[in-house]
C-alpha positions in Angstrom: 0.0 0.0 0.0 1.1 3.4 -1.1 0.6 6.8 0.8 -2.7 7.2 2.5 -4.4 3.4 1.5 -3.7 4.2 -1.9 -2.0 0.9 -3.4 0.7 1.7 -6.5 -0.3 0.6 -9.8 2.2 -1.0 -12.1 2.3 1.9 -14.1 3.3 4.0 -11.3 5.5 2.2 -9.0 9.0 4.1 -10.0 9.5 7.4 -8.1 12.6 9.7 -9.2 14.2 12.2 -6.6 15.6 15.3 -7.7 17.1 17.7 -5.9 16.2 21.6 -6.2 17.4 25.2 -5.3 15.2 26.7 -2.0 13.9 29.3 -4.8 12.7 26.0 -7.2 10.8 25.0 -4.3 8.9 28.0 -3.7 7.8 28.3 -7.4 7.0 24.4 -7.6 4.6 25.1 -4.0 3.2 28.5 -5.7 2.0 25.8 -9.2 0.8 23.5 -6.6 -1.5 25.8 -4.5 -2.3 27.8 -8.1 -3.6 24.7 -9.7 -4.5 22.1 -7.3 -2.1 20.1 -8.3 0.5 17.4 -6.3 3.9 17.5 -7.2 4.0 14.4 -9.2 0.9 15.9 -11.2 2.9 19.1 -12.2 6.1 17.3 -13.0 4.7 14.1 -14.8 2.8 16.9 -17.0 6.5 18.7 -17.5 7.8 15.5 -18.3 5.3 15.2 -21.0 5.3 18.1 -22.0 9.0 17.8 -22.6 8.9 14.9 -24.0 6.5 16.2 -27.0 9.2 19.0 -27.7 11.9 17.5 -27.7 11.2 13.4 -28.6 13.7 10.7 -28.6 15.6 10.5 -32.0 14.4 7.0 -33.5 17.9 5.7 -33.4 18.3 6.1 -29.7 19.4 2.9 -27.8 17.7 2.5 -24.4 18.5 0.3 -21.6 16.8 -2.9 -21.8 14.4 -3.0 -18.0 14.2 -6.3 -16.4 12.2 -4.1 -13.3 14.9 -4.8 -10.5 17.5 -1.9 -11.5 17.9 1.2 -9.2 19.4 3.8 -11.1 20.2 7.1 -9.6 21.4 8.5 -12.9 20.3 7.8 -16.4 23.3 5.8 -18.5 25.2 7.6 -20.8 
């Protein structure tokens, strides 16, 4: 079970931490309390958002998952 009885889905069992300036924090907290929206909300929409700007080339070579690796950097 997940925070507050919620259980994790498949789909959403992978958290990411990132660290951010004191400044970073107070803008992320002013989005949250301007749109209702949790943290992972806002940044899974930035993600996406990103991701539709600027999209993998085709011939990018990703890490093969097997769903036991902890990375705490992306490989290069």
């Amino acid at each position: 079970m997940g925070r507050a009885g919620k259980r994790l889905s498949d789909q959403n069992r992978n958290v990411v931490s990132v660290r951010i300036t004191d400044e970073e924090l107070e803008e992320l907290q002013g989005l949250m309390t301007a749109t209702s929206k949790s943290v992972s909300e806002l940044l899974k929409e930035a993600f996406r958002t990103y991701i539709e700007q600027y999209p993998l080339p085709e011939d990018a070579h990703l890490p093969e998952r097997t769903g036991s690796e902890h990375h705490d950097t992306f490989p290069r």
